[in-house]
N, C-alpha and C positions, 0 to 999 in steps of 0.2 A: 222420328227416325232413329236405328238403332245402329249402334256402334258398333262396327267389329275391328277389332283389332289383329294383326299378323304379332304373334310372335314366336319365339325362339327360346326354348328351353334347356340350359345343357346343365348337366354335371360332370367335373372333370375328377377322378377319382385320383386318391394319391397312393392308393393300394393298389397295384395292377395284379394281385394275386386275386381278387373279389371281381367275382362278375355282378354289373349293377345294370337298373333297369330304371326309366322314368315310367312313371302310370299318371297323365291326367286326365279327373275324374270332375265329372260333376259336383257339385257339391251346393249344400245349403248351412248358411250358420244360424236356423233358427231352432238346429237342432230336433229330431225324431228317434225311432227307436235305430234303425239302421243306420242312420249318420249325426252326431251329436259333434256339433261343433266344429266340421269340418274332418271329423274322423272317418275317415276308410274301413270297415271291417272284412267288405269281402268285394274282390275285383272281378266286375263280371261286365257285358256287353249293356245291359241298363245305365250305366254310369261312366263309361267310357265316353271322351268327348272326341274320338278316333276310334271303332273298335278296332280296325289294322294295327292300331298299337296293341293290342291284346296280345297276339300272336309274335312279338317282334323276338328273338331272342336276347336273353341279356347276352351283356359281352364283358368281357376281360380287359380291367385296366383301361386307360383312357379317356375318353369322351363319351357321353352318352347324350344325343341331340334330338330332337322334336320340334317339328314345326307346325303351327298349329291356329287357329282364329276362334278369340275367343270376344266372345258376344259383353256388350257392355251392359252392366247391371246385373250380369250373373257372377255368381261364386264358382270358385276352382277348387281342388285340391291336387297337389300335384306332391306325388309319394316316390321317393327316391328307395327301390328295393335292390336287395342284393338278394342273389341267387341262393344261397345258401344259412343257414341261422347260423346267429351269434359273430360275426363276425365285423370286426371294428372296420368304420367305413369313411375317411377321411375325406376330403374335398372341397371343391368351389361348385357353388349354385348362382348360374347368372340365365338373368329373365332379360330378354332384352323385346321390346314392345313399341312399335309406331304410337301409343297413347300411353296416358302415366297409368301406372297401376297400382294397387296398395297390397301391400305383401305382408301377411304375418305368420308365423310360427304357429302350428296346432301344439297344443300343451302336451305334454309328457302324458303316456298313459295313466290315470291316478291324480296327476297333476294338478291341485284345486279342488278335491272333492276329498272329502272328509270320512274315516268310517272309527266305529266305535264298536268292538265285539263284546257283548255279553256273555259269560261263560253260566248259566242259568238253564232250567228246566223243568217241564210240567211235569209233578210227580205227584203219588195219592191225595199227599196233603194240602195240594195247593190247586189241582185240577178243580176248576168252580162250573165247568160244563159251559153251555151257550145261555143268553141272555137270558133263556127261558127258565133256567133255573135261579131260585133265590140264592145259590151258591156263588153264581156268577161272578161276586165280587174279590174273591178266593183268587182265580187267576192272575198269574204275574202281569205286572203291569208298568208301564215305563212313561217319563217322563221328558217329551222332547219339547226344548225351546232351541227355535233357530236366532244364533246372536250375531 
């Protein structure tokens, strides 16, 4: 038998100058090319767990509530957006749910992933061409160990 749970999503803003928006979305954390770890990249009727929320307007300052049933055994994301970029967005997030839930934070964008840039380039001297040439061994070449 599957679970469903009612609950109740708000965010109370402390900025009434920012219009803010809840979006929840399907979500998976086993990670793919469109949603990695619970991230959102683009909000559309697919991954909407209400699409009526799609269309809802944000609002100005105060409350922003959803009510909603959400299935046990599946993943959520749920995206707290403001209307406008850049703009500081302070507040209370309460989930309140007829069953227990487990809530985590999706990591900062960047958050946990590592990058290293090379400032290098394939120029006369070191262009060795594809495998098929005996030059092949000419091209730059990098050495990754994951620690």
């Amino acid at each position: 038998m599957t679970t469903v749970s009612e609950a109740i999503l708000s965010y109370e803003s402390t900025n009434d100058e920012v219009s803010t928006k809840l979006f929840l979305c399907k979500s998976s954390e086993s990670g793919n090319s469109k949603n990695h770890f619970g991230r959102i990249f683009h909000i559309n009727e697919k991954i909407m767990v209400d699409i009526n929320n799609l269309n809802d307007a944000y609002r100005a300052g105060g409350e922003y509530s959803l009510q909603s049933k959400l299935i046990g055994g599946k993943t959520y994301t749920l995206v707290v957006s403001t209307f406008d970029m850049n703009y500081a967005l302070g507040g209370t997030l309460s989930i309140e749910s007829d069953f227990p839930l487990i809530i985590k934070k999706v990591p900062e964008e960047g958050l946990g992933n590592f990058k290293q840039v090379f400032n290098d380039s394939w120029n006369f001297n070191n262009a060795g061409g594809c495998k098929n040439f005996p030059t092949f061994d000419m091209n730059p070449a990098y050495v990754i160990k994951v620690i």
